[in-house]
VOGU-3710 file (C-alpha; in Angstrom, 3 decimals, decimal comma):
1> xxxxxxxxxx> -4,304/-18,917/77,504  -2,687/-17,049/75,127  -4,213/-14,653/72,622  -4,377/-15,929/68,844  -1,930/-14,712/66,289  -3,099/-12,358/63,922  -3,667/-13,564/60,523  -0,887/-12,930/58,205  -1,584/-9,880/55,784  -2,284/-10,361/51,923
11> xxxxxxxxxx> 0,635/-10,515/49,635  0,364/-7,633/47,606  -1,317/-7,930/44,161  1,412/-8,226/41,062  1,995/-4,983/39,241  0,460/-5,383/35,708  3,220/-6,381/33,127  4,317/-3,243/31,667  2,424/-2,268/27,935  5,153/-0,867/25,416
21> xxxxxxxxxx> 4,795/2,353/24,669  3,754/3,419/21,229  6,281/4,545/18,763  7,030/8,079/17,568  5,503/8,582/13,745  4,765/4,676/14,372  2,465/4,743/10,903  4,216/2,835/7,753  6,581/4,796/7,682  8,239/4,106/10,774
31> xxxxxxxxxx> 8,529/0,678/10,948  12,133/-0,800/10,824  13,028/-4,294/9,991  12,556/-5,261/13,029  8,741/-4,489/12,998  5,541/-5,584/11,632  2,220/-4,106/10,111  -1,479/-5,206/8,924  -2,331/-8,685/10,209  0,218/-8,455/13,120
41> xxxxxxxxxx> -1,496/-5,484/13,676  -4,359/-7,106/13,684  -3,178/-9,895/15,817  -2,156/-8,218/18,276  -5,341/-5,637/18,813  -7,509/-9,032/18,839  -5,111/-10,362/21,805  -3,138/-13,291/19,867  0,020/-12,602/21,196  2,503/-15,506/21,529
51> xxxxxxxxxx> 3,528/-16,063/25,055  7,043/-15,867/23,915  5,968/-12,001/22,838  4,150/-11,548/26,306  7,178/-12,070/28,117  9,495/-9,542/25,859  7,408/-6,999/25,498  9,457/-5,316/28,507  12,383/-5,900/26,964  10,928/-4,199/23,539
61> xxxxxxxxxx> 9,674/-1,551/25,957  13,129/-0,678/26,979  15,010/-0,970/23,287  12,353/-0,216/20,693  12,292/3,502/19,073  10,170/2,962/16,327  7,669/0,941/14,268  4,076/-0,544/14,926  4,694/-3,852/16,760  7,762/-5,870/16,909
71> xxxxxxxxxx> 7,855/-9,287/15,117  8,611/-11,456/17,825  4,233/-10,026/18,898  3,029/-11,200/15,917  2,650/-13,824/13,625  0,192/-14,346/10,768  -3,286/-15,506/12,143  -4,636/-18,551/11,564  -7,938/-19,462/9,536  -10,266/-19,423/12,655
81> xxxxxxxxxx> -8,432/-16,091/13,809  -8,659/-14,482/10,010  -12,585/-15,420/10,378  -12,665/-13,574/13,650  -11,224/-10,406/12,187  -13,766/-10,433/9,271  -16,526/-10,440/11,146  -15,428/-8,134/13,360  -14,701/-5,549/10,496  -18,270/-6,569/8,642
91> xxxxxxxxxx> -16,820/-8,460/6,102  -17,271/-11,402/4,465  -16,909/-14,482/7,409  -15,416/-16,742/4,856  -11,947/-15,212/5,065  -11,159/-15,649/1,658  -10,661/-12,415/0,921  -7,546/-12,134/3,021  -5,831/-15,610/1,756  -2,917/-15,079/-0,024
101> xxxxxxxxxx> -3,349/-14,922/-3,980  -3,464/-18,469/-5,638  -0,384/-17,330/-7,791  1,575/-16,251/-4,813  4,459/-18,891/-4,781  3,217/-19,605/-0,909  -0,153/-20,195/-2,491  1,275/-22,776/-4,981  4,004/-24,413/-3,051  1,795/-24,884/0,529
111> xxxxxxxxxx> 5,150/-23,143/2,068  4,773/-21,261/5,389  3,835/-17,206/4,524  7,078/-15,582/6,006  6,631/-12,633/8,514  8,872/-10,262/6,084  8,770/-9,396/2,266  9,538/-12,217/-0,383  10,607/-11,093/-3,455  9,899/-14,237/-6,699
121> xxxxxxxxxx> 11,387/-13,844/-10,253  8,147/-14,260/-12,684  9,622/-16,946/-15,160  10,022/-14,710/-18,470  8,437/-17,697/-20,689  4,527/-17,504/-18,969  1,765/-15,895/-19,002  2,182/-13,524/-16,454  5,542/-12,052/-17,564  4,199/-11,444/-20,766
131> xxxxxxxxxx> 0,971/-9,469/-19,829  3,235/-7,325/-17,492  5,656/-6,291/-20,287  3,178/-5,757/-22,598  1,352/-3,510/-19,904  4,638/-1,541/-19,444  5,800/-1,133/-23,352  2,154/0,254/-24,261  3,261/3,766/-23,451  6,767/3,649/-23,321
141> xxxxxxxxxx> 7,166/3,301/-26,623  4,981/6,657/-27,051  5,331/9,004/-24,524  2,877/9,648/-20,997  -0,767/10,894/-22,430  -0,981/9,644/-25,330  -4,941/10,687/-26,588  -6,902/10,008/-29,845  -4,764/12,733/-31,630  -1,279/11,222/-30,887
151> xxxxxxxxxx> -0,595/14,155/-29,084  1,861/13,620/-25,406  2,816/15,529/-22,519  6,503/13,961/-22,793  9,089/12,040/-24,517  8,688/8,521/-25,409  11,543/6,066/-24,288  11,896/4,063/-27,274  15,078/2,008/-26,381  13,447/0,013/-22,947
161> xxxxxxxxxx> 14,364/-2,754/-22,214  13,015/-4,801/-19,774  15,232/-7,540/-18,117  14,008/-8,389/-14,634  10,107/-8,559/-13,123  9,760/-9,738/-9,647  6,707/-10,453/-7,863  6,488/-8,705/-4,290  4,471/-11,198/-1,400  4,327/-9,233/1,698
171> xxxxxxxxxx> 1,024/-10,966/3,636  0,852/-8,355/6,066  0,689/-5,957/3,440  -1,833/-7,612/1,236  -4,274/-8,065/4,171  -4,763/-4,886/4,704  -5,095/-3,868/1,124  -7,800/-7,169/0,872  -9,619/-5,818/3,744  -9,524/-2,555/2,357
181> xxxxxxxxxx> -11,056/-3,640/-1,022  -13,540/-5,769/0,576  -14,803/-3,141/2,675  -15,139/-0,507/-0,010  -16,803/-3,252/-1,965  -19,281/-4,083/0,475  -19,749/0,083/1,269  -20,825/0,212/-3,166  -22,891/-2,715/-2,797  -25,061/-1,087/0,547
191> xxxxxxxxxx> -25,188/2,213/-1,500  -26,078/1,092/-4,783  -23,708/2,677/-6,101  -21,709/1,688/-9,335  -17,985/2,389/-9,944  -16,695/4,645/-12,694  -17,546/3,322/-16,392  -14,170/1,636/-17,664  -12,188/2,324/-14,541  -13,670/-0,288/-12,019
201> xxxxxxxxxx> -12,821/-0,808/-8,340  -9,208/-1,588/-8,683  -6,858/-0,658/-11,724  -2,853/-1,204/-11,975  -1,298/1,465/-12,236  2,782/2,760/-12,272  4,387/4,612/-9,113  8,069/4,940/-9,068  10,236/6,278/-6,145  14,333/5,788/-4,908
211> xxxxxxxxxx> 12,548/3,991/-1,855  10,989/1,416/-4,009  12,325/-1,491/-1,668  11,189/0,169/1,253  7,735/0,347/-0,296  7,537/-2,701/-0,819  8,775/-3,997/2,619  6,661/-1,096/4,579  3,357/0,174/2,199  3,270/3,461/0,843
221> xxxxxxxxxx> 2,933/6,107/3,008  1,297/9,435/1,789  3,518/11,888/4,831  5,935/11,813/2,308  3,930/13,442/-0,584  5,248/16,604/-1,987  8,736/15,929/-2,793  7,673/16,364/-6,547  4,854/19,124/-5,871  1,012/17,851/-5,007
231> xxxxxxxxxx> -0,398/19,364/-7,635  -3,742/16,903/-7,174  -3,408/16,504/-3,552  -1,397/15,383/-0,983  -1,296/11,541/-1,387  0,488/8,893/-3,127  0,363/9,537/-6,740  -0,096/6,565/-9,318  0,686/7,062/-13,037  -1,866/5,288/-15,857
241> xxxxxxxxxx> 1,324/5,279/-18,333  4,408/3,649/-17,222  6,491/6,302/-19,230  4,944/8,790/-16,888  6,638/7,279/-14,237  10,231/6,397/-16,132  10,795/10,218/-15,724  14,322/10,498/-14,268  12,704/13,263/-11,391  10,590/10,090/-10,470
251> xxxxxxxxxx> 12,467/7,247/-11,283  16,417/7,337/-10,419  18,570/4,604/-12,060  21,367/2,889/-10,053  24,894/3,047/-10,500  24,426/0,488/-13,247  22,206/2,677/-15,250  19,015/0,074/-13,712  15,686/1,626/-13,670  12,865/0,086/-11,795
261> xxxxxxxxxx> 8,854/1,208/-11,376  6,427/-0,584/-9,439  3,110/-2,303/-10,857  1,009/-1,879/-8,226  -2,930/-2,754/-7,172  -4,862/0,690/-7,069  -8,004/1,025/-5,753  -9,482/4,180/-6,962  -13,029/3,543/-6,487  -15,146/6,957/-7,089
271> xxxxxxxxxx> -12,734/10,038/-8,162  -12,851/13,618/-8,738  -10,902/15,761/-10,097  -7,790/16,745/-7,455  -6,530/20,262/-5,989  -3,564/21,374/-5,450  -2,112/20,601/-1,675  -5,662/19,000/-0,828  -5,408/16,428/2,063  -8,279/14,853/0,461
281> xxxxxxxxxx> -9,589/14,411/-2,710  -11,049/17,151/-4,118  -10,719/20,394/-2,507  -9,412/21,233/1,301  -12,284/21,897/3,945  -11,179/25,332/4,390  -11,526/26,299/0,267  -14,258/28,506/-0,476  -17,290/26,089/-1,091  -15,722/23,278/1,197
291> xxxxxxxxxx> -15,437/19,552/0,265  -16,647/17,793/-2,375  -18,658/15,313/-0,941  -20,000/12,225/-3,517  -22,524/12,023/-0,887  -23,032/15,465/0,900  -26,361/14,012/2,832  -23,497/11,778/4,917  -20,149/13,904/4,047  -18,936/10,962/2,318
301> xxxxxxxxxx> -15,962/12,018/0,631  -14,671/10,261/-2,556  -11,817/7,383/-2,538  -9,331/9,232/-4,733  -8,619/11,941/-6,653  -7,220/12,252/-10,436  -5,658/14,423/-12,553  -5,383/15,991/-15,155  -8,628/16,122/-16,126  -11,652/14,426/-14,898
311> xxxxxxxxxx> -12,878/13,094/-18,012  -9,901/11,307/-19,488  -7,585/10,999/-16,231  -3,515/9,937/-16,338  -2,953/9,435/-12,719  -4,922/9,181/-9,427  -3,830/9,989/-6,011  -4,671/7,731/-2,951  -5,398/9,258/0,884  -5,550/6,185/2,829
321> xxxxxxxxxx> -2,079/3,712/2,464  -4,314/0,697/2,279  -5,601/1,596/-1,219  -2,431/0,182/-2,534  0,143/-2,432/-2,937  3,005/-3,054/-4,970  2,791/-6,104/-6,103  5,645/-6,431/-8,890  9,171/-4,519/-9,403  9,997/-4,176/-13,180
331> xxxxxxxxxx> 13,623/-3,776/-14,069  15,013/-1,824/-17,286  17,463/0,459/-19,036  16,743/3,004/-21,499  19,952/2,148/-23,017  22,564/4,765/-23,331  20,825/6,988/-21,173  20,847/9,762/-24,277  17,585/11,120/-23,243  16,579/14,378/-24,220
341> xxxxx> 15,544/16,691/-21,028  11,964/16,802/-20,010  9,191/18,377/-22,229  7,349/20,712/-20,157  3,948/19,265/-19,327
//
């Protein structure tokens, strides 16, 4: 009788599918346009990949240099997933709060929320045109500054005129801002705490840069700051007058003489006054005294700084990207560009 044959040996387990390396400098700022940021973030740290995503992430493995996550990973989430994602950040379980705006033209048509920036004309006969111009021409008319006295820190740009506002709808983007908000809400409510008489949660406020598109397509990213000094800290400065921002060192007209500044969603929260070359608001841990805590029992440090003075601030700078998004672009010229050079501040 012959001995049994010995059982055949286990196939060998299947490596693991390879997990794509992250990117060099992958925050906001390096994400190309073939990438994706807040709720495909999101998405994919809360495993919602699509299987069409699981299969090339080798292939993004191999090709990929920079950004977050590439697009064909994510996709925006769906309500049930968007509920998921609040409650796992202690927010509000309704998910509201991270729909898209009911006068976002996806809000009011019912159309699909593209993975990419939209940019929408805002008809110049409504309401919302009109508020936004008005807005802008307050100060530009004047000068950046302007107090009780009349007095201003610069020239007025009496000439504007405004031809063009378009309406940015980047839902990856606004999530993160929404989620942001929420969350600093909910942080005021546990505390007790009120915001800053007259200044609220959330103001609009002016920014202007050359990279304006890319702003809008990517966030603002505060590794950037200093190209025009940090005099309040080193984060993404946002102007209270729009003719603070029209400055030509700030805002660069194209080849047709086109200016544009971005209206954007600030949330500024609880201030102090900012320090030169600060990474935070208020002074650097290694000044004499340390940080200004607005709670020193927890180290909680405060949401934004401000300049130029604490009492009757003109801008406020931001340390955390989220605080922000552009939501419109406002095209103008000055008309005949004659503009007298800078007044010093």
């Amino acid at each position: 009788i012959s001995a049994p044959a010995p059982a055949p040996a286990p196939a060998p387990a299947p490596a693991p599918a390879p997990t794509p390396a992250p990117a060099a400098g992958g925050g906001v700022g390096g994400v190309d346009s073939s990438s994706a940021q807040g709720s495909g973030a999101f998405v994919h740290a809360f495993g919602l990949l699509s299987s069409e995503g699981e299969e090339e992430e080798e292939e993004y493995e191999q090709k990929s240099s920079s950004g977050w996550f590439p697009a064909f990973c994510v996709r925006d989430p769906l309500p049930n997933e968007v509920k998921r994602m609040q409650v796992a950040l202690g927010l509000d379980a309704s998910g509201d709060s991270l729909h898209a705006p009911a006068y976002w033209e996806a809000s009011r048509t019912g159309m699909e929320l593209a993975g990419h920036t939209d940019f929408y004309d805002v008809a110049s006969d409504g309401e919302e045109y009109h508020n936004l111009v008005q807005h802008f021409r307050s100060t530009m008319d004047l000068g950046p500054g302007v107090n009780d006295k009349g007095d201003t820190m610069d020239r007025p740009f009496p000439n504007t005129r405004v031809f063009k506002i378009t309406r940015v709808e980047n839902m990856s983007l606004w999530q993160s801002y929404a989620a942001r908000k929420q969350s600093m809400a909910s942080r005021a409510a546990a505390e007790g705490h009120n915001w800053p008489e007259g200044y609220g949660l959330e103001q609009q406020l002016f920014h202007a840069s050359p990279a304006w598109a890319d702003i809008c397509a990517m966030g603002f990213n505060r590794s950037f700051a200093g190209k025009n000094a940090c005099k309040f800290g080193k984060g993404c400065y946002f102007a209270r007058d729009a003719s603070y921002s029209a400055d030509p060192k700030y805002c660069v007209p194209d080849e047709e003489d086109v200016a544009r500044i971005l209206v954007c969603r600030v949330l500024t929260g609880e201030f102090c006054l900012g320090v030169d070359e600060s990474p935070v608001a208020g002074p650097p841990p290694w000044a004499k005294g340390g940080v200004n805590y607005r709670i020193p029992a927890s180290k909680q440090l405060y949401d934004s700084s401000c300049g130029k003075t604490e009492e009757d601030p003109i801008l406020w700078v931001t340390f955390n990207d989220a605080q922000s998004y552009p939501e419109y672009v406002i095209e103008f010229t000055t008309e005949g560009g004659s503009i007298p050079p800078s007044l010093p501040p």
